[in-house]
C-alpha positions in Angstrom: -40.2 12.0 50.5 -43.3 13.0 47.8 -42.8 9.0 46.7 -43.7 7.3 50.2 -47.3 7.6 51.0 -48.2 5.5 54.2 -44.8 4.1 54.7 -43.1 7.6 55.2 -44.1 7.5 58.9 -42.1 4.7 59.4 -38.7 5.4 56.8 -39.0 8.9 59.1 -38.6 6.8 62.2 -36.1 4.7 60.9 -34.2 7.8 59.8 -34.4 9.5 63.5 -33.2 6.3 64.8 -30.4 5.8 62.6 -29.8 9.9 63.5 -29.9 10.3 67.3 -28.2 6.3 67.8 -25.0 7.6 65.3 -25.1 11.2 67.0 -24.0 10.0 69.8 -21.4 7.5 68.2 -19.8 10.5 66.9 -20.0 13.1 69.7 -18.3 10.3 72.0 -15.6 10.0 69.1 -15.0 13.7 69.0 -15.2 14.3 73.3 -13.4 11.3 74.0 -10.5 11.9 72.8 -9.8 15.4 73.1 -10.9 14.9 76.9 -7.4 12.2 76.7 -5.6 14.8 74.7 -6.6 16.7 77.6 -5.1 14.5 80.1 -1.9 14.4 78.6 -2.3 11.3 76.4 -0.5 11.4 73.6 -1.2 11.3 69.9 -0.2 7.4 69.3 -3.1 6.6 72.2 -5.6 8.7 71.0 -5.3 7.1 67.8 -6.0 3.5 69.7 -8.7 4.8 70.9 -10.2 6.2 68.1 -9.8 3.1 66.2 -12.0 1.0 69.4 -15.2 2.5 67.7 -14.5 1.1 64.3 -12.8 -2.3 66.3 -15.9 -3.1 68.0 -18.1 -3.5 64.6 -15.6 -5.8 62.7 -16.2 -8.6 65.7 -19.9 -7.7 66.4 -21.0 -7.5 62.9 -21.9 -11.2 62.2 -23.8 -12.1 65.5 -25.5 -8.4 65.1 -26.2 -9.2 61.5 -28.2 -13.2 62.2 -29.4 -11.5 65.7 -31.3 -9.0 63.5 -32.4 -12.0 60.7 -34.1 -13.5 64.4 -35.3 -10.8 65.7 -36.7 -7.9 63.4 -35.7 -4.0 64.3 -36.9 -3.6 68.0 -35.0 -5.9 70.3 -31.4 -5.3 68.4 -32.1 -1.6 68.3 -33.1 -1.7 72.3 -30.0 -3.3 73.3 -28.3 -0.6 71.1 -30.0 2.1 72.6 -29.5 0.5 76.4 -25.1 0.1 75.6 -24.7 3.2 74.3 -26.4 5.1 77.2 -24.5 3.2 79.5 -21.4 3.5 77.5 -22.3 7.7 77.8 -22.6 7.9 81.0 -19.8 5.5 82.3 -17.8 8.5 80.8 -19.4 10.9 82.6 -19.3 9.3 85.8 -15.6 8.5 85.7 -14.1 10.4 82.6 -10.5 8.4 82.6 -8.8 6.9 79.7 -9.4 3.1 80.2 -12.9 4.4 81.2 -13.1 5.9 77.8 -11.8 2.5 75.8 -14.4 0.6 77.3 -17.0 3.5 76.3 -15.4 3.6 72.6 -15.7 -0.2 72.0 -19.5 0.1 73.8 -20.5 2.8 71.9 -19.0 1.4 68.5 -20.6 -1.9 68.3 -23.8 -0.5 69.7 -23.7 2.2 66.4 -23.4 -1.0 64.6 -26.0 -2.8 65.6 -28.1 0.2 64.8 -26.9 0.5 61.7 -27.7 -3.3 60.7 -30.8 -3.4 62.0 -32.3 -0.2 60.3 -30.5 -1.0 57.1 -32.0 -4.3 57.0 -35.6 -3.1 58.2 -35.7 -0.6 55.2 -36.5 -3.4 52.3 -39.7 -4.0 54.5 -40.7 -0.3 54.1 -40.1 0.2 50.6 -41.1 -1.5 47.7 -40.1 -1.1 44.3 -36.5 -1.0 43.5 -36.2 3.0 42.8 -38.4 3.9 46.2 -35.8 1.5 47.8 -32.7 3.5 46.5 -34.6 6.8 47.6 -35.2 5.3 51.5 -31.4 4.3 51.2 -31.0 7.8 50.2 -32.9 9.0 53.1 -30.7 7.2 55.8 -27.7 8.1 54.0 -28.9 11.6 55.0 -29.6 10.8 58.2 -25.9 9.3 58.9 -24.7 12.1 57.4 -26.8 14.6 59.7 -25.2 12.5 62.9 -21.9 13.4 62.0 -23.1 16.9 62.4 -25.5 16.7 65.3 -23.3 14.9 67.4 -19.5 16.5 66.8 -21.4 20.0 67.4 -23.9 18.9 70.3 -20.8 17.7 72.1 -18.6 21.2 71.5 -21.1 23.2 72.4 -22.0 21.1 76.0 -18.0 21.3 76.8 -17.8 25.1 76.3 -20.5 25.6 78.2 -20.6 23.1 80.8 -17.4 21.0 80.7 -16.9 17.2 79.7 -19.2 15.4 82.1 -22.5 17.4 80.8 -21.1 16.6 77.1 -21.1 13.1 78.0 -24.4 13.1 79.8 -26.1 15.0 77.3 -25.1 12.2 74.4 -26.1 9.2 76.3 -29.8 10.7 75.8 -29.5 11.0 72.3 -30.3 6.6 72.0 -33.0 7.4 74.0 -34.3 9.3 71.5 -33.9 7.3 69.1 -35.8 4.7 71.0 -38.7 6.9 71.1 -38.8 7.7 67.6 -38.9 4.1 66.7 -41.1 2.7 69.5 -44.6 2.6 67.0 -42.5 1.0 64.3 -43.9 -2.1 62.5 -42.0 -4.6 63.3 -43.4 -8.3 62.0 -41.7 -11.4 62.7 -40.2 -12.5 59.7 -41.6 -15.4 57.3 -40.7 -18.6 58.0 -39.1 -18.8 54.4 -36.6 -15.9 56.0 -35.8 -17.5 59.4 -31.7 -18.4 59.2 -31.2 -22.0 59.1 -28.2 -23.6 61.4 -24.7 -24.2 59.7 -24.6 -21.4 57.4 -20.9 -20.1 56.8 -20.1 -16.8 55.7 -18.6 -18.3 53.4 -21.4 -19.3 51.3 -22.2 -15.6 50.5 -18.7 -14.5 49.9 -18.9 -17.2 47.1 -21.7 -15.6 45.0 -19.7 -13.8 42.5 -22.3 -10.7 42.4 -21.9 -9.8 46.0 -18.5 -10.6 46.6 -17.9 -8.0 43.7 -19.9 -5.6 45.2 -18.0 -6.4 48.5 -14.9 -5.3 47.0 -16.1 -2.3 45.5 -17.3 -0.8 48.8 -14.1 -1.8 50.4 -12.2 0.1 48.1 -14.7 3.1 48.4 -14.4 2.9 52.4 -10.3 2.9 51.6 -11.0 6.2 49.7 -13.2 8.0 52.0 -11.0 7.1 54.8 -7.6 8.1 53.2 -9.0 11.3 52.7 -9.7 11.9 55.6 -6.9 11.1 57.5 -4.2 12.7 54.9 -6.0 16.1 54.2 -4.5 17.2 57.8 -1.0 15.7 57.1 -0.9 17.4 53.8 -2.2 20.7 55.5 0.4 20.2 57.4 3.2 19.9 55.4 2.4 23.1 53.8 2.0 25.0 56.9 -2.4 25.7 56.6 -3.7 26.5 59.7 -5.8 24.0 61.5 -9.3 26.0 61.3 -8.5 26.1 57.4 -7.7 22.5 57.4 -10.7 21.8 59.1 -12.8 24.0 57.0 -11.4 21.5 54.0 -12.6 18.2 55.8 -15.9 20.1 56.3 -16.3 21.0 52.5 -16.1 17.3 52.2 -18.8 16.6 54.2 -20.9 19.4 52.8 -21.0 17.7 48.9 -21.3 14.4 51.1 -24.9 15.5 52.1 -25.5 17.3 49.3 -25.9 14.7 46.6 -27.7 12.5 49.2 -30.1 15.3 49.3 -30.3 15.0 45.8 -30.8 11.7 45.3 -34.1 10.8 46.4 -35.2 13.6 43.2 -33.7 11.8 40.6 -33.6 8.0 42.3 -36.2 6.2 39.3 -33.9 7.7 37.3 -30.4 6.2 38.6 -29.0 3.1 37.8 -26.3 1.6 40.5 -23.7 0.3 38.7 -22.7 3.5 36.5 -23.5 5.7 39.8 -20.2 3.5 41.6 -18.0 3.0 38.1 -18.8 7.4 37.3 -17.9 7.4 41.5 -14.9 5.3 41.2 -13.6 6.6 38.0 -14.1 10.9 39.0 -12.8 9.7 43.0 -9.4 8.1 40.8 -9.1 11.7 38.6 -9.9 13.8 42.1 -7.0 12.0 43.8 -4.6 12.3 41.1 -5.4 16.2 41.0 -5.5 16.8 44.9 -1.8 16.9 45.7 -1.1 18.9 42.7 -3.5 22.0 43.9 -2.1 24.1 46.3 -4.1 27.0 47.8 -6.7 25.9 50.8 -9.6 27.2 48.7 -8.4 24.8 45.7 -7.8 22.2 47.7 -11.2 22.8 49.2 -12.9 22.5 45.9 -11.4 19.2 45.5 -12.3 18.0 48.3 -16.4 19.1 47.9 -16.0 17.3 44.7 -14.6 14.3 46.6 -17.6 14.4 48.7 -20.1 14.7 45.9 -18.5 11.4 44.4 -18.4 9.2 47.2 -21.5 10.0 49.2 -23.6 9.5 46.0 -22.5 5.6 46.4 -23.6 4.4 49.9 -27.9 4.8 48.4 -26.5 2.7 45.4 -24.2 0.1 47.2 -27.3 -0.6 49.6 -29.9 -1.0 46.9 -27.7 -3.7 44.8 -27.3 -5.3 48.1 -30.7 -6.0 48.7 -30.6 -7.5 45.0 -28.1 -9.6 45.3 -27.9 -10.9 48.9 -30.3 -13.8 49.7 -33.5 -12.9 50.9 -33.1 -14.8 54.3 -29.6 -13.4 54.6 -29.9 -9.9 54.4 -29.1 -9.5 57.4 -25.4 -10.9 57.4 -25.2 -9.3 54.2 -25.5 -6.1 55.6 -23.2 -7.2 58.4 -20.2 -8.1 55.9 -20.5 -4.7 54.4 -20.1 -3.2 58.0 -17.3 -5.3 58.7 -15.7 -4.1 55.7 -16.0 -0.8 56.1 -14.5 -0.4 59.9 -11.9 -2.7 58.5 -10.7 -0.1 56.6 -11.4 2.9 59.2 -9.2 0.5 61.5 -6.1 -0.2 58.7 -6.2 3.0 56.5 -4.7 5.5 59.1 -1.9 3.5 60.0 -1.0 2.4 56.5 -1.2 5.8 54.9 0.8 6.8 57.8 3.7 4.4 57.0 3.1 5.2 53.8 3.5 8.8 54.1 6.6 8.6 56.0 8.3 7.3 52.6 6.7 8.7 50.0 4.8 11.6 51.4 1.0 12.3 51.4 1.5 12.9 47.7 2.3 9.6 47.2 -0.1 7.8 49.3 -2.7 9.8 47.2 -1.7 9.4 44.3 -1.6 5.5 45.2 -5.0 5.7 46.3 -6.2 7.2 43.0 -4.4 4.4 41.0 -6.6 1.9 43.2 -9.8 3.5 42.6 -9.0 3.5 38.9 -8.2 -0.3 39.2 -11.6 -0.7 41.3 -13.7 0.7 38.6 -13.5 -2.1 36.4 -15.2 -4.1 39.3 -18.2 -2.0 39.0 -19.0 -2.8 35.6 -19.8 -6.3 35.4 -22.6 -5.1 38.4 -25.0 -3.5 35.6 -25.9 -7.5 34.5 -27.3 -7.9 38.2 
């Protein structure tokens, strides 16, 4: 963070926020359902319910994204903070599977709303374009952190305690979060910036720039989330024990965080559009490879290296949306990028699992690859923007 001089304080708090609000998004994803698994639910509605966190921010994105344009960071990250405490401890007072749906969609689109309204409050920190790819960086880290934090937070509460203190002990995560952002800046925004009525979403899905980038992150989000659903299916088909499996998925997460960590080092000297067509092209090559390798420590090498190449996007994809998105807009822009994203987290799983059941995880990866291949050649008209 050598680069930030007085507005470190507040990129730190907007990195705890985005940290302790996402932590306990992803503790609730992990305790949730094996509490149902627990029950005796089976696998198909576990998967529903999995899929309620990513369903909540594909129909809260919008409104989240113009509430934010309104309203600054505060208020939007307050009524995050507020849902998924309740959300928490609605679980913990009656841990039962509707209970738990109603908690996943709660908890989801409250993660999004975080998400949008940090992301959108990090152009006001920064201010050249480079320092603006490194505080991108910085809250990449901090998502990726959550997805540790949380996950491990939650294991260690049930194996101690049992699933009511798990769920307790994450619905004080937001607050938190709250606290950590509480002496942020927050102005009102210009009137230049303040959304005008009868906008359509429309309108920014026509600007050829950032529908392109639109696309692009789509097809990274497809990626990222085919991996991580058919890594265990291919595991399984070749009889690797679950803890090995598991220890495959983490190696992913591992080069994930890794180049983030990197990236604020070297971020005056990146440039986005050959950071997602290098991405896109070494993701297609990584893909075609994976299904071919067999041992677990092969197959975990692949998948580090699949980490390294998509988590060095997200810094990128933000900083070229901040470019290209209207400056009044931001906020929405933000939103359709959220909206993309879950879309895929939602669809993915159960296409590559129709998939797989004709042509095998092979297959599906292999199709995957051929798609990122085909999705590089978006990324290259983005160095003109």
């Amino acid at each position: 963070m050598a680069s930030f001089q007085r507005p470190a304080g507040e990129l730190a708090r907007l990195v705890l926020a985005l940290l302790f609000v996402n932590a306990s998004v992803t503790g609730l994803r992990m305790a949730a359902p094996l509490q149902s698994l627990r029950q005796g639910h089976g696998e198909a509605a576990v998967g529903g319910l999995i899929a309620l966190f990513a369903l909540a921010q594909v129909f809260l994105a919008l409104p989240a994204g113009r509430y934010c344009e309104r309203s600054g960071l505060k208020r939007p990250l307050a009524m995050a903070v507020v849902v998924a405490m309740a959300a928490c401890a609605m679980a913990a007072a009656w841990p039962v599977f509707p209970v738990l749906c109603v908690s996943a969609l709660l908890t989801g689109g409250a993660g999004g709303v975080a998400v949008i309204a940090v992301q959108r409050h990090a152009p006001r920190v920064a201010g050249d374009p480079a320092t603006l790819r490194e505080a991108f960086a910085w809250l990449a880290i901090g998502l990726a952190l959550s997805n540790v934090l949380g996950p491990l937070m939650a294991g260690l509460l049930i194996d101690g305690a049992g699933f009511r203190a798990a769920f307790v002990g994450l619905a004080l995560l937001p607050l938190l979060a709250w606290l950590a952002v509480r002496g942020a800046v927050d102005p009102a925004a210009p009137p230049h910036e303040v959304p005008t009525s009868g906008r359509s979403v429309r309108d920014l899905w026509r600007h050829a720039g950032l529908r392109r980038l639109l696309l692009v992150t789509g097809l990274l989000s497809c990626c990222w989330d085919v991996h991580t659903f058919l890594v265990p299916v291919l595991g399984h088909e070749r009889g690797v024990p679950a803890s090995v499996i598991g220890s495959i998925l983490g190696a992913f997460g591992i080069g994930a965080a890794a180049v983030r960590l990197l990236t604020p080092l070297v971020a005056a000297q990146l440039r986005e559009w050959a950071v997602l067509l290098a991405a896109m092209a070494a993701t297609a090559l990584l893909f075609a490879v994976y299904p071919l390798v067999q041992t677990p420590l092969a197959m975990g090498l692949c998948s580090a290296l699949l980490g390294l190449s998509l988590g060095s996007t997200q810094p990128m994809v933000m900083s070229l949306l901040h470019r290209l998105a209207p400056q009044h807009r931001y906020g929405e822009a933000v939103a359709m990028r959220v909206i993309v994203n879950n879309a895929s987290s939602v669809g993915i799983p159960m296409l590559s699992g129709a998939a797989g059941s004709l042509v095998g995880a092979a297959g599906v990866f292999w199709a995957a690859g051929v798609m990122a291949a085909a999705g590089a050649r978006l990324a290259l008209p983005l160095k003109d923007h």
